[in-house]
C-alpha positions as CSV (number, residue, x, y, z in Angstrom):
1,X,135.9,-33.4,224.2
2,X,134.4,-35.3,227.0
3,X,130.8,-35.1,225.2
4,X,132.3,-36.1,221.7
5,X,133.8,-39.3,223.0
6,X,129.9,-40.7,225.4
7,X,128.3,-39.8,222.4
8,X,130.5,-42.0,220.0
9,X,129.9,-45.1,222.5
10,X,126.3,-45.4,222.5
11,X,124.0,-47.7,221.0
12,X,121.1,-47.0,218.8
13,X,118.1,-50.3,218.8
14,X,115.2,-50.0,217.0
15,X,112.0,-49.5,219.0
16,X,108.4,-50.6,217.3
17,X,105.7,-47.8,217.6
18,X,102.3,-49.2,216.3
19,X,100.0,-46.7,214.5
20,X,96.5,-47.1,214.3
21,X,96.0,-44.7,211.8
22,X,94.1,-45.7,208.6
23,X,95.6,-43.1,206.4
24,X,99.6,-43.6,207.0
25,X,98.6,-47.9,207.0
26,X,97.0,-47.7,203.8
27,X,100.0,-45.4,202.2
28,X,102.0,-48.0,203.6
29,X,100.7,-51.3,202.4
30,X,100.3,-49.1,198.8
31,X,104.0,-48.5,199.0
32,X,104.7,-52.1,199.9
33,X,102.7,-53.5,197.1
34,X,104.1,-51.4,194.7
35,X,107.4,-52.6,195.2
36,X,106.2,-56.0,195.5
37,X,104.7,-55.8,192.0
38,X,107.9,-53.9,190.3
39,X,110.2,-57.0,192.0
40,X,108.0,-59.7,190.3
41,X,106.8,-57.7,187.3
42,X,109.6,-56.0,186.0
43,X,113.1,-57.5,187.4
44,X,112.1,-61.1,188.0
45,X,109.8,-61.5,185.0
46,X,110.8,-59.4,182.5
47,X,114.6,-58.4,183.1
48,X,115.1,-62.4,184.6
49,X,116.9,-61.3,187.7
50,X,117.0,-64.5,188.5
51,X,119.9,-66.0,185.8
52,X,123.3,-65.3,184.9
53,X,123.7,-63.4,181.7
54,X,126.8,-64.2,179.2
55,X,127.3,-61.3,177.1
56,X,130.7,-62.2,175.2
57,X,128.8,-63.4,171.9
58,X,131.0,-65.4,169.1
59,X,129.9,-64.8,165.7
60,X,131.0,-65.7,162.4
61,X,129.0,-64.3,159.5
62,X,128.9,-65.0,155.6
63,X,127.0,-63.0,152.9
64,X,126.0,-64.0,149.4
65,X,124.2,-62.2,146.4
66,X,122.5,-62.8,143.5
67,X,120.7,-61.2,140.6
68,X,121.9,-59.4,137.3
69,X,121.8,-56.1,136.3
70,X,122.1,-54.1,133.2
71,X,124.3,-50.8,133.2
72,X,126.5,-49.0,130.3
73,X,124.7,-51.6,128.0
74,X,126.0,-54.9,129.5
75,X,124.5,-57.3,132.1
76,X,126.2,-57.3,135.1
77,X,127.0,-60.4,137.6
78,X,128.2,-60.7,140.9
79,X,131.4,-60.4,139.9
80,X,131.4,-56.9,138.6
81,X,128.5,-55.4,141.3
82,X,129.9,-56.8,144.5
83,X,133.2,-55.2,147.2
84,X,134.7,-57.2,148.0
85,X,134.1,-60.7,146.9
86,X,134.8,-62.8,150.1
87,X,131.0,-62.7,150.9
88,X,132.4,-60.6,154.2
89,X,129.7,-58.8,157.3
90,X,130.9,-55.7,155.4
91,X,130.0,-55.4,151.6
92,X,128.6,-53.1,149.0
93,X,126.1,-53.8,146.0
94,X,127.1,-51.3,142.9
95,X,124.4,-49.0,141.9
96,X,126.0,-46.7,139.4
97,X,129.6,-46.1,138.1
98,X,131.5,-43.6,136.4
99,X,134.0,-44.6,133.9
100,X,137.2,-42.8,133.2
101,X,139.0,-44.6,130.6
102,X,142.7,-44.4,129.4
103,X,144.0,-42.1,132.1
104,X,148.0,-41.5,131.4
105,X,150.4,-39.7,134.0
106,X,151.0,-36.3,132.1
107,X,149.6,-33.1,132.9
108,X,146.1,-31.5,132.0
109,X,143.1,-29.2,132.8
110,X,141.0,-30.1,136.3
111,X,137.3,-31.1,135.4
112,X,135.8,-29.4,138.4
113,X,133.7,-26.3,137.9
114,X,135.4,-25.0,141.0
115,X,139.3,-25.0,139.8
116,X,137.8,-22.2,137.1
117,X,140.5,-19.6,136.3
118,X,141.1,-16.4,134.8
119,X,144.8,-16.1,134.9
120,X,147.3,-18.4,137.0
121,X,147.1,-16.2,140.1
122,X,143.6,-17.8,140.8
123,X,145.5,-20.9,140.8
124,X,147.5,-20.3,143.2
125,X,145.3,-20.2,146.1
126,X,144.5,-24.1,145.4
127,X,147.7,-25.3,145.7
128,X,148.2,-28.7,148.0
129,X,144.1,-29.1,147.6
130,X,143.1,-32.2,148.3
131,X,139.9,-31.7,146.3
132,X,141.5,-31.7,142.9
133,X,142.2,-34.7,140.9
134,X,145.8,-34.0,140.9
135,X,148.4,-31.9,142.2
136,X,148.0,-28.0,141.2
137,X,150.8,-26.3,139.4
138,X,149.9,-23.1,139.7
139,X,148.5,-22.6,135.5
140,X,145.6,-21.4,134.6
141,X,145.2,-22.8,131.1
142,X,142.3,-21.5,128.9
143,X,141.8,-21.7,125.1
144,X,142.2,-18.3,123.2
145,X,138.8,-17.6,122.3
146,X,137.3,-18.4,126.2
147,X,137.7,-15.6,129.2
148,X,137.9,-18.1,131.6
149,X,140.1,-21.5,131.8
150,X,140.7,-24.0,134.0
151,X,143.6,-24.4,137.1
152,X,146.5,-27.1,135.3
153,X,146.8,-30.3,137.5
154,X,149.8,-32.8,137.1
155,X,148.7,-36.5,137.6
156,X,146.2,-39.3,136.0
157,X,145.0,-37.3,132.6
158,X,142.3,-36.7,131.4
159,X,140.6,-36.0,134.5
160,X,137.9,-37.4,136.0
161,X,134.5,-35.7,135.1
162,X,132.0,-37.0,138.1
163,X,129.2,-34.9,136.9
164,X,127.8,-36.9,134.1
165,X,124.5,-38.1,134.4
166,X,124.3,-42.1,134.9
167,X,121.5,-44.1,134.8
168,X,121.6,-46.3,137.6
169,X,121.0,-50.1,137.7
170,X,117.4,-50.3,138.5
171,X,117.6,-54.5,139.1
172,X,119.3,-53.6,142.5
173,X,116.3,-53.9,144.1
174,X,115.3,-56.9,143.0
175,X,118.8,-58.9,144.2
176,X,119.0,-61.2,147.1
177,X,121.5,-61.6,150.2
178,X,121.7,-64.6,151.8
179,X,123.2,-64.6,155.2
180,X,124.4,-67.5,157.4
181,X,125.1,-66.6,160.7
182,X,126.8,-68.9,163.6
183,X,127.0,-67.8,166.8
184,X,128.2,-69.4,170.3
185,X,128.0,-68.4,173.8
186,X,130.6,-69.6,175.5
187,X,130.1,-69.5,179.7
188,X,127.1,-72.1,178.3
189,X,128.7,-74.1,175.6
190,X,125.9,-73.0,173.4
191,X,126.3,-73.1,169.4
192,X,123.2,-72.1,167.4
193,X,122.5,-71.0,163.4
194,X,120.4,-68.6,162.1
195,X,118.1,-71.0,160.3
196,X,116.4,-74.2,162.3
197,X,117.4,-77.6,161.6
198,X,114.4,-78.7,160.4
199,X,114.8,-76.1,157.6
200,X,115.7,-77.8,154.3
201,X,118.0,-77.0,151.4
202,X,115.1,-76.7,149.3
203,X,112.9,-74.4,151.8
204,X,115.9,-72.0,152.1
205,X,116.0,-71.9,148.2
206,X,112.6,-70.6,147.8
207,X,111.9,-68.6,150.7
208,X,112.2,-65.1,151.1
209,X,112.5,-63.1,154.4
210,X,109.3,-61.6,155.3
211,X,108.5,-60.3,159.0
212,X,105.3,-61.7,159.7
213,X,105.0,-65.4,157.7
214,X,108.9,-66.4,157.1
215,X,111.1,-64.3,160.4
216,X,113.8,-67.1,160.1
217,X,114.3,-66.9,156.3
218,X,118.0,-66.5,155.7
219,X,117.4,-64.8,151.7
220,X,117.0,-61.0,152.1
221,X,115.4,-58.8,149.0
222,X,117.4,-55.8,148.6
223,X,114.1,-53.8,148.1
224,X,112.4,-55.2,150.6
225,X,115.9,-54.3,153.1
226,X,115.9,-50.5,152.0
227,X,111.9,-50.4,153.0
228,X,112.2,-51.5,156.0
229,X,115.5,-49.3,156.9
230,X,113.4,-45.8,156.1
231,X,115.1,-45.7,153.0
232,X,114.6,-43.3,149.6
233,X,114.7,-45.7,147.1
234,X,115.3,-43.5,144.6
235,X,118.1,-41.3,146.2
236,X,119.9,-44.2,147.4
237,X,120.2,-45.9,143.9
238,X,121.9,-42.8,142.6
239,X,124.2,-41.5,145.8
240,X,124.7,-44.9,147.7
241,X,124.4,-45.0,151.1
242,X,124.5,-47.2,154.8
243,X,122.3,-50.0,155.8
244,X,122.6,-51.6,158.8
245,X,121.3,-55.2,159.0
246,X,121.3,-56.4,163.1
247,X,120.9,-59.5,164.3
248,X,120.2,-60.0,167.6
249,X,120.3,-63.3,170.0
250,X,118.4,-63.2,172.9
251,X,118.1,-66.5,174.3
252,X,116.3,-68.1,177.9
253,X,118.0,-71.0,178.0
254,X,115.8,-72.1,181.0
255,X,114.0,-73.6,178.1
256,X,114.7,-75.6,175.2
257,X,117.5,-74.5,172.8
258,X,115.7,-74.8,170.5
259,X,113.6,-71.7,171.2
260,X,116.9,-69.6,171.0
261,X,116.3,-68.1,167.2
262,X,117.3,-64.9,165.7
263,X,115.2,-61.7,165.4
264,X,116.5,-59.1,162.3
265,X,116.5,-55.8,162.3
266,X,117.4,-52.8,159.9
267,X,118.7,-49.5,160.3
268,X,119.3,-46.3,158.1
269,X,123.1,-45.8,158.8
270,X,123.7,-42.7,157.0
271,X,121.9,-39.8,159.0
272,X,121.2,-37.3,157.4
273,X,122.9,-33.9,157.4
274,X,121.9,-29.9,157.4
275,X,124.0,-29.8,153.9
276,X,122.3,-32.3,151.9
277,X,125.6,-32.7,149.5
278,X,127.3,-34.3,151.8
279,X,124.9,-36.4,153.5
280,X,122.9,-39.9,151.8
281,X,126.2,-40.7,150.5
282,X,128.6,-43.9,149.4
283,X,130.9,-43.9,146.9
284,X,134.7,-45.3,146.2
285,X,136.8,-45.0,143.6
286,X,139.3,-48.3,142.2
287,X,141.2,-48.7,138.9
288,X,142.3,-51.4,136.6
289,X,145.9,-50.7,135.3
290,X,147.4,-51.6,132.2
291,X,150.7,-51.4,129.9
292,X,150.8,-50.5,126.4
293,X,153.7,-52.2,124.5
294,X,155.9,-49.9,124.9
295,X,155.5,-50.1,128.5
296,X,154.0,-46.9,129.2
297,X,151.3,-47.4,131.8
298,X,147.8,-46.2,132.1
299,X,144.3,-46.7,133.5
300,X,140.7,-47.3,133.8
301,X,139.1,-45.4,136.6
302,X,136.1,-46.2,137.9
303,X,134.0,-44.2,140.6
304,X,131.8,-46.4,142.5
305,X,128.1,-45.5,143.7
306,X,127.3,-48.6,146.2
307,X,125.0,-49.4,149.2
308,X,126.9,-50.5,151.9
309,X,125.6,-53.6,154.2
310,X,126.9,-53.8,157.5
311,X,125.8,-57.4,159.4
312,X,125.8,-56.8,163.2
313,X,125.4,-59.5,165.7
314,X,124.1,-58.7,169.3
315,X,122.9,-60.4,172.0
316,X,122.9,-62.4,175.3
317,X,121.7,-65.7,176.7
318,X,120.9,-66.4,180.6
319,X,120.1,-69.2,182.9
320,X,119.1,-69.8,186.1
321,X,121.7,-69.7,189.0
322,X,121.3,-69.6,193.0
323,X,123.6,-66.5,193.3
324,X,121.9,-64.2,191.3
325,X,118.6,-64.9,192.6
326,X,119.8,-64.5,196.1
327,X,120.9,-61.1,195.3
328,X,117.3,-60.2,193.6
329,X,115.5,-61.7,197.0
330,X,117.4,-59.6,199.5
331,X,117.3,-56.3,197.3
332,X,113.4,-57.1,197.1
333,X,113.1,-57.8,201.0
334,X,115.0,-54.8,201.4
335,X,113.2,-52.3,199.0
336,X,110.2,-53.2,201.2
337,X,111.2,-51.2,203.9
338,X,111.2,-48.1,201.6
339,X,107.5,-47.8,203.0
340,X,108.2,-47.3,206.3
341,X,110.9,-44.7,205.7
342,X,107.9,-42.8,203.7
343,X,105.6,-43.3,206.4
344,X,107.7,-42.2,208.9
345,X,108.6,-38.5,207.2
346,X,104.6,-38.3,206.6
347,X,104.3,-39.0,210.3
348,X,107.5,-36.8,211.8
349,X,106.6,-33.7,209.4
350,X,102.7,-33.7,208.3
351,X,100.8,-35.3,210.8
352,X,98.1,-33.9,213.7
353,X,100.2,-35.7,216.3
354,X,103.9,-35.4,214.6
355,X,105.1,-34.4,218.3
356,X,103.9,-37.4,220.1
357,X,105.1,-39.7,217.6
358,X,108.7,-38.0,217.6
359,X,108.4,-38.7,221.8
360,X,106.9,-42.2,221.5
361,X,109.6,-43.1,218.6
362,X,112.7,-41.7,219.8
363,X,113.6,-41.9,223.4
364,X,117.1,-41.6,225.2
365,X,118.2,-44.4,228.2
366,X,120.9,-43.9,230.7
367,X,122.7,-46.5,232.2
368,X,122.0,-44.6,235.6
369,X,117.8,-44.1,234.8
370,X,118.2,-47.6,234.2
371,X,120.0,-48.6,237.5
372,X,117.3,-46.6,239.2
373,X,114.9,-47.7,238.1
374,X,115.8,-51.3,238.7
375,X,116.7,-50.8,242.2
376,X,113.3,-48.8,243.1
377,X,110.5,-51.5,241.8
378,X,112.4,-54.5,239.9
379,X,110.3,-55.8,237.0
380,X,107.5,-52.7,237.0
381,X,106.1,-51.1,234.3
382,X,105.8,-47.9,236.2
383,X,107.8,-46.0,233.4
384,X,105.1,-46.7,230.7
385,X,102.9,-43.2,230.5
386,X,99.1,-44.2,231.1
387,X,97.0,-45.3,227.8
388,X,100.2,-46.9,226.6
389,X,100.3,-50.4,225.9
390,X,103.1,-53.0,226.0
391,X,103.2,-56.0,224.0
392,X,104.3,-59.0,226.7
393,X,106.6,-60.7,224.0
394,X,108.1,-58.3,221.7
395,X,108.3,-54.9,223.7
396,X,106.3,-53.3,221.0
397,X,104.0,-50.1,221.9
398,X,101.0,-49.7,220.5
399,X,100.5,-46.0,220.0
400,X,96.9,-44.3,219.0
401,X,95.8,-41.4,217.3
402,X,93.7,-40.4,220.2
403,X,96.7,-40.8,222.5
């Protein structure tokens, strides 16, 4: 007990041993340069250590297209190819769609090659299915010259058939999307657009966005869009699918604002899955309802094939500030010592004279060695070992190899 309690009050000081070895001082300054370098290089320069970052973005976004299209033998506006028509982040552009006029509540055969039936016990087994087009009653109905029928379903007649082949409407490609985007950051009071000022009505009308000549072009080609996403034109014009459309802020406001522009990106939304039938897909279904004069209610159904735009903002903007940068500088200052903690294992563990370096670096002092030795010859140096030299102003020891 007595032991546990001197060792707890002692005090540990640091005690400078100089090496004059060439291999451990050239592993150190290595060590000390290479942190030196990833300080400036990466976190000062290129991660801007220096400012504080405002995250908590505030967009607003708003979409228009336009082209015309031809499908089932009509042209097509933006009125008919375009959900929903608020010009929201979140819209889709109609490829294909399947028809299914005159649809009365009754009951009728299901369309679906996989409701086939040979007597009403096979229908049993898709009762409460939530792949049929209505609810299952449990019939098999079959004409009396056919072996097999199909499973009886009780809602919207006749049934939707979704496996006639479509056409689909081959202009898509060729529409536009305009998008004007307004964002703010607010620990900066910052408001910005995504198309300069000195941009003109007239430039915006007849520019399109290309990477490399136009970047800040607000007009989008839907072609162009599906190409740079990864994209299967072809698949996507008959199944639908996801594009993602990002724009991203990243703005040093350490400079003018005027510097802080958009950059646009785009992204294949739709991975693709093992089962191709269920993967590369977008589709929706809506109807249009009407009465006839007797009152009696019916339908137009219509099963949607679309490409689905989703506008993403991201981004940050930063500027200098005294706090951060203070942090930066005393992590950098202390990272430097990182060297001397590899040094010293190289020296303690893998070096010719790891012993004397242990003796010369760690050394215990009593308050009673010290009181003798006081008493005995006041202000010596007798305690130094021979070949060992003192520093007169810091109380450094400068140790040798050859020591």
């Amino acid at each position: 007990m007595w032991g546990c309690i001197t060792d707890f009050f002692t005090y540990e000081t640091t005690k400078s041993v100089v090496v004059k070895s060439w291999s451990v001082g050239i592993i150190n300054r290595i060590m000390q340069l290479l942190i030196i370098t990833y300080f400036v290089g990466w976190v000062f320069i290129h991660e801007k250590a220096y400012q504080v970052i405002d995250t908590g973005i505030e967009s607003s976004v708003m979409t228009k297209v336009k082209g015309f299209g031809n499908h089932h033998n009509r042209v097509m506006d933006v009125a008919d190819y375009v959900f929903p028509s608020q010009g929201a982040a979140v819209f889709c552009i109609m490829t294909k769609v399947i028809i299914t006029e005159n649809q009365f509540q009754g009951r009728c055969p299901e369309s679906s090659k996989d409701f086939s039936c040979v007597s009403d016990a096979d229908c049993t087994q898709f009762l409460h299915s939530v792949l049929a087009n209505g609810n299952i009653t449990g019939a098999c109905l079959k004409n009396d010259n056919e072996s097999k029928g199909r499973c009886e379903i009780e809602g919207w007649c006749p049934a939707e058939n979704d496996n006639v082949k479509i056409k689909p409407m081959e202009e898509v490609e060729n529409f536009t999307i305009f998008i004007k985007n307004s964002i703010r950051f607010p620990l900066f009071n910052v408001n910005r657009g995504n198309f300069p000022s000195t941009m003109t009505a007239k430039d915006i009308q007849n520019c399109t966005y290309k990477p490399e000549s136009t970047p800040l072009c607000p007009i989008f080609r839907v072609g162009d869009i599906l190409r740079y996403a990864g994209h299967n034109k072809t698949l996507l014009l008959n199944m639908g699918g996801e594009v993602g459309i990002n724009i991203e802020w990243k703005c040093d406001l350490d400079r003018d604002v005027e510097y802080c522009l958009p950059k646009y990106f785009f992204t294949k939304l739709d991975a693709p899955l093992k089962d191709p039938k269920i993967s590369n897909k977008y589709n929706f279904r809506f109807a249009k309802y009407f009465k006839t004069e007797d009152g009696t209610e019916y339908r137009t159904l219509h099963k949607v094939f679309a490409i689905r735009f989703d506008v993403m903002v991201t981004g940050n903007a930063g500027k200098f500030s005294t706090i951060p940068t203070l942090i930066a500088l005393v992590a950098a200052f202390s990272s430097i010592g990182l060297g001397t903690v590899l040094c010293d294992i190289i020296l303690l563990n893998f070096m010719k004279g790891a012993a004397q370096y242990k003796a010369k670096k760690f050394e215990e002092v009593s308050e009673a060695q010290i009181d003798a030795s006081v008493s005995s010859s006041p202000g010596s140096q007798q305690s130094l070992k021979p070949g060992v030299k003192s520093s007169c102003d810091s109380g450094a020891i400068s140790l040798s190899p050859y020591d």
